[in-house]
C-alpha positions, -999 to +999 in steps of 0.1 A: -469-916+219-468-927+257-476-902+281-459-904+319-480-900+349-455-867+355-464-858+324-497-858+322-502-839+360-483-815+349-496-806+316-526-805+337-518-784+363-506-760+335-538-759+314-561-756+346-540-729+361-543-708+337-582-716+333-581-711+370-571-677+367-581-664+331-613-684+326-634-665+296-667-653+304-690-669+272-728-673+275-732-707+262-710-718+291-728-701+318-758-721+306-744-752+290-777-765+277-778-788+249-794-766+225-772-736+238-741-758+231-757-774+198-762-736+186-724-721+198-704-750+185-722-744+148-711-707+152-680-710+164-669-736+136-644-714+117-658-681+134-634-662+159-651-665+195-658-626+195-678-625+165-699-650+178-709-637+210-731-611+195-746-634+172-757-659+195-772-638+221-794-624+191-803-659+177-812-672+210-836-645+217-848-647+180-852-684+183-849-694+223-851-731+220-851-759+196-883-759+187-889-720+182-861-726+158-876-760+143-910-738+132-888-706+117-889-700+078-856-702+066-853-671+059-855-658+092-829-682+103-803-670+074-811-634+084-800-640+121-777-655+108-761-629+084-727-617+096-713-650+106-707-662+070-709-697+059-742-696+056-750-734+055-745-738+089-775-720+095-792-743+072-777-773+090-791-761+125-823-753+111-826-789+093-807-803+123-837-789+145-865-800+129-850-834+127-846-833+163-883-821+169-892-849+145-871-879+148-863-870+190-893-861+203-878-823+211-849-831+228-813-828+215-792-868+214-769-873+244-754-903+221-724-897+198-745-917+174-777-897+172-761-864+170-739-878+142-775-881+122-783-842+128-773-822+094-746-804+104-734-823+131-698-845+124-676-865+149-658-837+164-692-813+168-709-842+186-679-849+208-679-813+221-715-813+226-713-846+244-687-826+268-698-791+270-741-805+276-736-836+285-701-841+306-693-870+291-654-879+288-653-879+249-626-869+230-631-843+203-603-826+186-605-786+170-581-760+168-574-748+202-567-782+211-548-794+182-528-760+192-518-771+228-512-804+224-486-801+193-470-771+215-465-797+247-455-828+234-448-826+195-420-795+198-394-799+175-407-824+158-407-818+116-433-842+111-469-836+100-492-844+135-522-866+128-552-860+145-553-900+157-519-886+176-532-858+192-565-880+201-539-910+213-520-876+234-557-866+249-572-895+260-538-903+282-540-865+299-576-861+304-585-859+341-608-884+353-641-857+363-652-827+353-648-833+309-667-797+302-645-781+326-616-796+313-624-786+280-631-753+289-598-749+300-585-763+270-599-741+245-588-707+271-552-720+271-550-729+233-565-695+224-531-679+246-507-703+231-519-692+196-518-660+207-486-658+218-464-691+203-486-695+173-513-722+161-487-741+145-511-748+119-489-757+093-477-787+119-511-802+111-515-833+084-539-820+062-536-781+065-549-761+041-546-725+048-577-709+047-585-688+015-587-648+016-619-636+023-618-602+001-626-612-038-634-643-026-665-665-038-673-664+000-677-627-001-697-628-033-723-653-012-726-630+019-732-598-005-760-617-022-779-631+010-770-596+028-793-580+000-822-608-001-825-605+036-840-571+026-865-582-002-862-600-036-838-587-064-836-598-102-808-604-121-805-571-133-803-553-096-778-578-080-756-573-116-756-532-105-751-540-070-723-569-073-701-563-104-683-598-104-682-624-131-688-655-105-721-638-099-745-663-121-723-691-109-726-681-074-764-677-074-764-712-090-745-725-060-767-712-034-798-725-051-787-757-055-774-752-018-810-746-011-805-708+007-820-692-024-848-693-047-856-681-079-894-671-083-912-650-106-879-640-121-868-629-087-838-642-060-853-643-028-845-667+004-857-699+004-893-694+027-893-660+024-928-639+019-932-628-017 
């Protein structure tokens, strides 16, 4: 799709405005350090915005930079963690920080490349921590964004929208400075166009609507970790406590997931004290 000059301001002047006068107060932006922005984006992957907050002022008092986090047990990561759900992000920050510690001499990438190589840490995580740290004009795609840019210039369309076209769309209206402002802006007004014309997710090649959480696997995994954060259980006690078939199978998951281990015929996290 070719975008006009008019276009483009426009959309622009739109996006901004609002930004302008609804900007949302978030702590990882008033101090848009790497590791700030490395920890955030992890959280905020399939996590609303307001369950995060809480979370991630916690963590970065538990663990205030990337190398008080590198030299944490596991287990104390997981249990900062708990609440968030999906679970192996924590395990991908923690694995992603010691790589960085090890491999970066302490100090988070600033190249789409490197970051690529943390656990954790795909095209579109790297691209908004190239923005939001960095200010580098990359172009990173996620929800919000997919969200305004089908709203402005795919409208009526039936057809499934691509992520290449909504990448080809943003690199034609992207201002020329200021890429973590711009971004910022992006996200606020996507959040008020889902809010009040819809995500149009089911616009989206590739969709797949999101499972329920209740009776979900995903629920049987956070009951499991929510009790090992308090001490080691056996078989026996999580049967009483979690009365669900997938139980075995789910414990067999986070094993091989590395989150859990079984010792001494007892579940416990993976580095926790016996």
């Amino acid at each position: 799709m070719q975008i006009t000059v008019d276009q483009a301001q426009k959309v622009q002047q739109i996006i901004l405005g609002y930004y302008a006068a609804n900007k949302r107060d978030m702590p990882w932006r008033a101090t848009p350090s790497p590791y700030y922005v490395m920890v955030s984006e992890l959280m905020l992957q399939q996590t609303q915005v307001t369950r995060v907050i809480p979370k991630f002022m916690a963590f970065i008092v538990r663990f205030p930079d990337i190398q008080n986090l590198a030299q944490a047990s596991l287990a104390d990561v997981i249990a900062m963690w708990n609440g968030l759900g999906y679970n192996r992000r924590a395990k991908y920050l923690w694995e992603a920080a010691k790589k960085v510690t090890d491999d970066f001499d302490g100090k988070i990438p600033s190249t789409t490349t490197e970051l690529i190589s943390l656990p954790g840490v795909g095209p579109n995580t790297a691209g908004a921590i190239m923005a939001y740290a960095y200010n580098q004009p990359v172009i990173f795609i996620e929800t919000n964004i997919r969200t305004v840019i089908i709203h402005h210039f795919f409208a009526g369309s039936d057809h499934k929208v691509t992520d290449a076209e909504i990448a080809t769309v943003l690199q034609q209206i992207m201002p020329i400075t200021n890429t973590r402002e711009w971004y910022w802006a992006l996200m606020d007004y996507g959040a008020y166009v889902k809010a009040t014309a819809g995500g149009q997710l089911n616009r989206v090649h590739g969709y797949k609507k999101q499972s329920k959480f209740k009776g979900s696997r995903r629920q049987i995994r956070g009951k499991i970790l929510t009790l090992l954060i308090d001490g080691a259980h056996n078989n026996t006690e999580l049967a009483a406590l979690i009365a669900d078939k997938r139980l075995a199978e789910v414990l067999a998951t986070l094993s091989q997931e590395g989150l859990i281990a079984y010792k001494n015929n007892y579940w416990q996290l993976t580095g926790q004290p016996t």
